[in-house]
Every structure is written in structure tokens, then in C-alpha cells.
TORVEXRO-148527 format. One record per atom (N, C-alpha, C): residue number from 0; x, y, z; atom name. Coordinates in nm, 3 decimals, decimal comma. Example, Ala and Ser with C-alpha at 12.3 -4.5 7.8 and 13.67 -1.06 7.14 Angstrom:
<rs>
{r 0 {1,319 -0,569 0,780} 'N'} {r 0 {1,230 -0,450 0,780} 'CA'} {r 0 {1,320 -0,330 0,780} 'C'} {r 1 {1,285 -0,225 0,708} 'N'} {r 1 {1,367 -0,106 0,714} 'CA'} {r 1 {1,290 0,003 0,787} 'C'} 
</rs>
This chain:
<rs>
{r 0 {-6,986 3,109 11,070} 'N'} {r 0 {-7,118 3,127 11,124} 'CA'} {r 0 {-7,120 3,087 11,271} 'C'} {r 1 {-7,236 3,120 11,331} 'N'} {r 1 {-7,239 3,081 11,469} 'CA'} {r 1 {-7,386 3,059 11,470} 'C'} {r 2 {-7,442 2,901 11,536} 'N'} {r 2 {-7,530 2,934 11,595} 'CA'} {r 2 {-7,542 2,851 11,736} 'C'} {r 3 {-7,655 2,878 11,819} 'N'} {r 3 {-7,681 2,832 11,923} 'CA'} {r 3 {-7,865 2,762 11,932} 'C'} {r 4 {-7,837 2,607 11,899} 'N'} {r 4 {-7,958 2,573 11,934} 'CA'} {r 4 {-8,043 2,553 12,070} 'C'} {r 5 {-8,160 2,491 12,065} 'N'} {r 5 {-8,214 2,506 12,178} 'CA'} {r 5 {-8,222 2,363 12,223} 'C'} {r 6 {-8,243 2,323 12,338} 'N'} {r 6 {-8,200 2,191 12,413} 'CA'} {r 6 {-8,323 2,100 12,354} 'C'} {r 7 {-8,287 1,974 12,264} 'N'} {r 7 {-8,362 1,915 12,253} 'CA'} {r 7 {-8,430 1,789 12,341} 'C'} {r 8 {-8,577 1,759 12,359} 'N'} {r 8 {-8,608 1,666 12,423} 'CA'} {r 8 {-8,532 1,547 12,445} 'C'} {r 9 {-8,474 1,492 12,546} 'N'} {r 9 {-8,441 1,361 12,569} 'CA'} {r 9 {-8,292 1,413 12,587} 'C'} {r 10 {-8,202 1,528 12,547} 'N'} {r 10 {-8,073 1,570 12,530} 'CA'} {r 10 {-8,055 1,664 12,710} 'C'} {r 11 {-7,947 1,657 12,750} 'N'} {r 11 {-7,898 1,687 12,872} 'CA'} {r 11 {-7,816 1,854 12,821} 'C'} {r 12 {-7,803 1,923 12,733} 'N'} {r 12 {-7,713 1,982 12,678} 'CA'} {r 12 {-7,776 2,060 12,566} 'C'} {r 13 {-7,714 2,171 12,536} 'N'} {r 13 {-7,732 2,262 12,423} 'CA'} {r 13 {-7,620 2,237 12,327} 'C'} {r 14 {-7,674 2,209 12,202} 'N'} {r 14 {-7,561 2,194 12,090} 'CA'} {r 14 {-7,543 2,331 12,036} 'C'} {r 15 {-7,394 2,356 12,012} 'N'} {r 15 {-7,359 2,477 11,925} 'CA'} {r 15 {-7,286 2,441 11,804} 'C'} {r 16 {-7,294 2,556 11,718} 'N'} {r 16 {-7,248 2,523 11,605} 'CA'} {r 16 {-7,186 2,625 11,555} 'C'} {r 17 {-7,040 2,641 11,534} 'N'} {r 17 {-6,935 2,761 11,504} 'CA'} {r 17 {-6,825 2,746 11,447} 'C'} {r 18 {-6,809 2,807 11,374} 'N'} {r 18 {-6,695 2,808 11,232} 'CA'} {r 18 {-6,628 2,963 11,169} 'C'} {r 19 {-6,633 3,051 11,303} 'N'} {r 19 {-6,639 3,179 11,262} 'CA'} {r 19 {-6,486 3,246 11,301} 'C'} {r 20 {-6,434 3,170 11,299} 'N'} {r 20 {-6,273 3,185 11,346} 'CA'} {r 20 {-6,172 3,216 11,296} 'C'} {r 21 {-6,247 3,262 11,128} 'N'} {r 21 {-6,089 3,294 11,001} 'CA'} {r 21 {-6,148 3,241 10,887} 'C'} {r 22 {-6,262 3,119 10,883} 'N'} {r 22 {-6,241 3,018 10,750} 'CA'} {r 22 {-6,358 3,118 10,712} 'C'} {r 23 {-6,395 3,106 10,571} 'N'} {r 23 {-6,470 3,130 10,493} 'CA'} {r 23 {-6,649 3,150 10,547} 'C'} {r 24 {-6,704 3,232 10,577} 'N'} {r 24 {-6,810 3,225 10,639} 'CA'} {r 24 {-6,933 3,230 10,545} 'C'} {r 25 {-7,048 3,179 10,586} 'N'} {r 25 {-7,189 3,086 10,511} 'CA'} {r 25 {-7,278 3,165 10,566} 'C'} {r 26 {-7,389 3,240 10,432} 'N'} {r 26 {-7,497 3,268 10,538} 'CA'} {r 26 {-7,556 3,170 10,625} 'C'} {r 27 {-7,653 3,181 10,732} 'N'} {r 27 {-7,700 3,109 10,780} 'CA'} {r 27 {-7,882 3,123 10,722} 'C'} {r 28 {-7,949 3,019 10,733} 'N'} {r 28 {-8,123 3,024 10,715} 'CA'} {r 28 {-8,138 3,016 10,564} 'C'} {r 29 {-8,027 2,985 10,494} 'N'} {r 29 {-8,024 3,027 10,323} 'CA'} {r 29 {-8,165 2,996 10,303} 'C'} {r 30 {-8,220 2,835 10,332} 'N'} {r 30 {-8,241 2,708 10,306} 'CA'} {r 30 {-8,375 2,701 10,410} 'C'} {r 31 {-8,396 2,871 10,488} 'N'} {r 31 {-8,471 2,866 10,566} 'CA'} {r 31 {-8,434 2,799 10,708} 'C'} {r 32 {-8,482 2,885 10,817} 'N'} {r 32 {-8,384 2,836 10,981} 'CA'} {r 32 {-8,470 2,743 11,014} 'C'} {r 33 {-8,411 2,657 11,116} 'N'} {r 33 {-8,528 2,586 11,167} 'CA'} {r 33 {-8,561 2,549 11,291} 'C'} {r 34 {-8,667 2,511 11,356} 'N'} {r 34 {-8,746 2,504 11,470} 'CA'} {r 34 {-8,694 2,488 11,550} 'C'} {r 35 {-8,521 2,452 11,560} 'N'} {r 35 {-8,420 2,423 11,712} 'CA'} {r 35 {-8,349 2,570 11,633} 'C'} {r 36 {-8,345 2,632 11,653} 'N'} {r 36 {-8,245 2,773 11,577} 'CA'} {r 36 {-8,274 2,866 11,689} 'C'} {r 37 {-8,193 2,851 11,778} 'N'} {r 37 {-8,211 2,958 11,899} 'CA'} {r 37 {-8,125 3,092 11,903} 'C'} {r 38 {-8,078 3,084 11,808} 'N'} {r 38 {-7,967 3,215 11,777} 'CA'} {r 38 {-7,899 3,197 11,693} 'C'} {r 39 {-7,870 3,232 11,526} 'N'} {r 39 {-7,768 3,208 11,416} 'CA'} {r 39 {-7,735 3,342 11,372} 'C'} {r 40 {-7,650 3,356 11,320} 'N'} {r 40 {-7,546 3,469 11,296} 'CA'} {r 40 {-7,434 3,420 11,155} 'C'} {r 41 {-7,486 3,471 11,030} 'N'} {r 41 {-7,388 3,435 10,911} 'CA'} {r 41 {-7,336 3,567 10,839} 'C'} {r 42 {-7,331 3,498 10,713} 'N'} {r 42 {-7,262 3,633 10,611} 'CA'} {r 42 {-7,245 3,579 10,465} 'C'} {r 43 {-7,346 3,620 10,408} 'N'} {r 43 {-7,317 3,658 10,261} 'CA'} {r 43 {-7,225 3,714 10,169} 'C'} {r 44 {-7,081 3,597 10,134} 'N'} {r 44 {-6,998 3,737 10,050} 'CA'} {r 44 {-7,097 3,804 9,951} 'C'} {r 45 {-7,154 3,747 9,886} 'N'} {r 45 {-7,223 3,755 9,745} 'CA'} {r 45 {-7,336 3,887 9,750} 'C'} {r 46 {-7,364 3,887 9,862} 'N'} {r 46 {-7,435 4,024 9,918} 'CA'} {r 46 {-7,424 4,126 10,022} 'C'} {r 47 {-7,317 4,084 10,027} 'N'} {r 47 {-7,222 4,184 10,161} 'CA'} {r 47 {-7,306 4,191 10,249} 'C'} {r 48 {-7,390 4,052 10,341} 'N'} {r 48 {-7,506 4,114 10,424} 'CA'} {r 48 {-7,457 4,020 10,533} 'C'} {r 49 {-7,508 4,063 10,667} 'N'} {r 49 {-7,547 3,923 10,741} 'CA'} {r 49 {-7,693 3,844 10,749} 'C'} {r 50 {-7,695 3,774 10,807} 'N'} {r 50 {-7,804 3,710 10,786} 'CA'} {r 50 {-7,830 3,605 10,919} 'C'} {r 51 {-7,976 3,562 10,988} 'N'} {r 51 {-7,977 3,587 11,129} 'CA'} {r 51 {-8,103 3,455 11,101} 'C'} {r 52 {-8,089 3,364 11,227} 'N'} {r 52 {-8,190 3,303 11,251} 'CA'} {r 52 {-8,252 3,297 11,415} 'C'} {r 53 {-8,358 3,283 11,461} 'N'} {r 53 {-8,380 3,262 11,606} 'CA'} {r 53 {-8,410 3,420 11,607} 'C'} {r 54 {-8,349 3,474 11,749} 'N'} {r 54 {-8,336 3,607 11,809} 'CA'} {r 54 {-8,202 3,693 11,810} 'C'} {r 55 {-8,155 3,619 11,751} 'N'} {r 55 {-8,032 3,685 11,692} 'CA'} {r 55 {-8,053 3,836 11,583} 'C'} {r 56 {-7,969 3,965 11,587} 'N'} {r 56 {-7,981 4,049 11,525} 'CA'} {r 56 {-7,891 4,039 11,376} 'C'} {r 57 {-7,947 4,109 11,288} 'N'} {r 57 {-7,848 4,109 11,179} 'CA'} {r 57 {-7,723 4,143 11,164} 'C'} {r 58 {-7,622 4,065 11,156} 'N'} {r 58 {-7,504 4,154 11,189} 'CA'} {r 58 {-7,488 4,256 11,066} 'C'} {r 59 {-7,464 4,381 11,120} 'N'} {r 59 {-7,450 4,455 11,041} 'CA'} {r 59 {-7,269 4,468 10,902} 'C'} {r 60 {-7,215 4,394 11,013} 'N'} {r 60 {-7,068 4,410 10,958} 'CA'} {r 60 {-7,014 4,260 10,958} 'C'} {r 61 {-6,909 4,244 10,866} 'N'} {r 61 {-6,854 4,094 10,861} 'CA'} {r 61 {-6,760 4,058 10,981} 'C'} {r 62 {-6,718 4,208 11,062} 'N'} {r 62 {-6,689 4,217 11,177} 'CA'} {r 62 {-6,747 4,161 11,332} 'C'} {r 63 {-6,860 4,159 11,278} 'N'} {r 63 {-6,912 4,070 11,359} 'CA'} {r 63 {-6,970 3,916 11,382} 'C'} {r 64 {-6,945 3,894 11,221} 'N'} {r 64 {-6,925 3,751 11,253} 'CA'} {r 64 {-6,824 3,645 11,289} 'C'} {r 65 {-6,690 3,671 11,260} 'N'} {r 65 {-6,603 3,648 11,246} 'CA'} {r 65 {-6,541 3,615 11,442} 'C'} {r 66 {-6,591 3,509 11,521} 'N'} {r 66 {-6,551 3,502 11,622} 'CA'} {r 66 {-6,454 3,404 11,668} 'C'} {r 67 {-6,480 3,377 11,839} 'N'} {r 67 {-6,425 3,299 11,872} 'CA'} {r 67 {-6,525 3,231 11,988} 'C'} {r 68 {-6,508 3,126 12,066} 'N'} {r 68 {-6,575 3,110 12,211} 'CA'} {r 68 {-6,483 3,080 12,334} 'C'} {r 69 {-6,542 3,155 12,398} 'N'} {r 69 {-6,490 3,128 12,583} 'CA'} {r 69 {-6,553 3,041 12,640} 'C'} {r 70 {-6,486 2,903 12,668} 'N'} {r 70 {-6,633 2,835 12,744} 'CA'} {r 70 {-6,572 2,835 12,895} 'C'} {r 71 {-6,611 2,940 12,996} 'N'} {r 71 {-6,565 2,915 13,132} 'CA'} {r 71 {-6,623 2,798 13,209} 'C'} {r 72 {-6,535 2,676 13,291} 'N'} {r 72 {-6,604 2,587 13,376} 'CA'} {r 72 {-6,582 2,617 13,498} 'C'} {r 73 {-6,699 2,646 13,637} 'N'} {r 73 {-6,642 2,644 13,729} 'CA'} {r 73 {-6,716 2,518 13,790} 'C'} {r 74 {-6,682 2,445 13,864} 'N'} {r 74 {-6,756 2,325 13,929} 'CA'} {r 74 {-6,857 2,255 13,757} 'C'} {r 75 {-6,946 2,314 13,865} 'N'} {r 75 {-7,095 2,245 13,736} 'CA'} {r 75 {-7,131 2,371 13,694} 'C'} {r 76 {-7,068 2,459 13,710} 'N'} {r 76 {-7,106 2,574 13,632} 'CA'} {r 76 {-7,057 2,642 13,531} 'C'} {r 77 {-7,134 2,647 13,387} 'N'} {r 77 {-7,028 2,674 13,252} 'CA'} {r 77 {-7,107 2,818 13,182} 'C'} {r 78 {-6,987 2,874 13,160} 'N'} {r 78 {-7,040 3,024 13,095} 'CA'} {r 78 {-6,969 2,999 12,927} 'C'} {r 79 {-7,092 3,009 12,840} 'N'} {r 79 {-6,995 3,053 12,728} 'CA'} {r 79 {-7,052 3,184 12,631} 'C'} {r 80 {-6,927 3,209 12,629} 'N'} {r 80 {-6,941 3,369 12,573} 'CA'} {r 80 {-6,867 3,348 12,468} 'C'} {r 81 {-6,980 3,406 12,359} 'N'} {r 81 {-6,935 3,443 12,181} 'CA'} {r 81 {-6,853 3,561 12,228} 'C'} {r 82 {-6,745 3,535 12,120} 'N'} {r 82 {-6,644 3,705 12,110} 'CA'} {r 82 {-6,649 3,761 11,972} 'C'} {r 83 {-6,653 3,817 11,918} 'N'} {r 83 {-6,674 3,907 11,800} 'CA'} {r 83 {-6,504 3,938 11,767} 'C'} {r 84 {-6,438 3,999 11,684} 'N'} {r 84 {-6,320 3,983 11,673} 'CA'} {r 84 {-6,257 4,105 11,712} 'C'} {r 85 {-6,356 4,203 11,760} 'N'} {r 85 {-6,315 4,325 11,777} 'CA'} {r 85 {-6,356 4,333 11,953} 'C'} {r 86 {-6,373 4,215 11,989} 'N'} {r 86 {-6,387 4,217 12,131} 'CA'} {r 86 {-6,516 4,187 12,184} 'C'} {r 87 {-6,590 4,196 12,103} 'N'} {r 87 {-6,738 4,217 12,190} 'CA'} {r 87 {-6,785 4,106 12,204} 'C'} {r 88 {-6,899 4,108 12,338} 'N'} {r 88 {-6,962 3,974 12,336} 'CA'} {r 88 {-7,070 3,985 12,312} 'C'} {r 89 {-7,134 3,861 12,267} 'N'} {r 89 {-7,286 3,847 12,227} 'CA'} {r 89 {-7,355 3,717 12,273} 'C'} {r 90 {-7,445 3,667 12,278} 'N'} {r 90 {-7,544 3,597 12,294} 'CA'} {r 90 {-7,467 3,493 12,429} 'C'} {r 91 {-7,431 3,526 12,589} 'N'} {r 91 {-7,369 3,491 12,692} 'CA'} {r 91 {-7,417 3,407 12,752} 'C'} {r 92 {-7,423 3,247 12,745} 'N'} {r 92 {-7,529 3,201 12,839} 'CA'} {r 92 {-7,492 3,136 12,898} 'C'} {r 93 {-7,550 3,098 13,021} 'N'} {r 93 {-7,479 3,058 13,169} 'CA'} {r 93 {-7,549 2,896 13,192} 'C'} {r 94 {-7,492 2,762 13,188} 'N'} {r 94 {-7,583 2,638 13,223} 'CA'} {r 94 {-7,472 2,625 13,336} 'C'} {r 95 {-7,615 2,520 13,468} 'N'} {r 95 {-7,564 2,455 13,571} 'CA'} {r 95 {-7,611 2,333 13,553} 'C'} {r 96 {-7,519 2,253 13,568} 'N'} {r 96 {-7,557 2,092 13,540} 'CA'} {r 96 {-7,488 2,014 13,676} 'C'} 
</rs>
């Protein structure tokens, strides 16, 4: 799964959360998403579906959950980009700290 929360009060940083690299993948929101869920992205074996929290789209294919991350640093400036396994990127976001 992958998701990307949203910066919580008092926190300097966005927490992510990703496990989509080969191991066994979890829908996400089973349990219902919640109020920091700024983008999630899972997969149902049991229903061959994906399943999506935040503004994230449904992935249509298990192909697209199944990633990796780029986290580029330049100075104070960090890009990280989800990769999909077939190349593509998704949800790209750019912090300057």
C-alpha cells in the first residue's frame, strides 16, 4: 500500500507510509480512512479491487500498486515521487524546508 498523510499540527514534516515493493499488499480504508489520509492507494486480493483513501484514484490494476519511492534531495529541497512498477508516477510532491 501507499499512503501519504497530511502534515500534522506541531510536526515539521509529512509522514508516509509504503509497503508496496513486492510484499503482500492490504487494502487500504478497510476500517474506514481517516482525517490525516491525504492520499492512500491499496489492493484487495479477495476482491481483485483497489481501494483509495484521501484524493487518490482507484487503482484500477494491482499494477499499480505495487511501487517504489524516489526521494530526490537538493539543498533544502526534496522531491518525492511514487513509481508504479511499470514506470509511472503518481501523487509527486515537492517540500522546501
Amino acid at each position: 500500500m501507499y499512503e501519504r498523510n497530511l502534515r500534522q499540527p506541531g510536526e515539521s514534516f509529512v509522514s508516509y507510509v509504503t509497503g508496496g515493493g513486492g510484499g503482500k499488499l492490504e487494502p487500504i480504508g478497510a476500517k474506514g480512512c481517516s482525517g490525516f489520509d491525504a492520499y492512500g492507494i491499496g489492493w484487495s486480493y479477495s476482491k481483485n479491487a483497489g481501494s483509495r483513501c484521501g484524493a487518490a484514484p482507484v487503482p484500477e490494476a494491482i499494477s499499480r500498486v505495487f511501487h517504489f519511492l524516489l526521494v530526490t534531495v537538493a539543498g533544502t529541497h526534496v522531491t518525492v515521487t511514487p513509481t508504479d512498477e511499470l514506470g509511472r508516477t503518481f501523487d509527486v510532491r515537492d517540500y522546501d524546508f
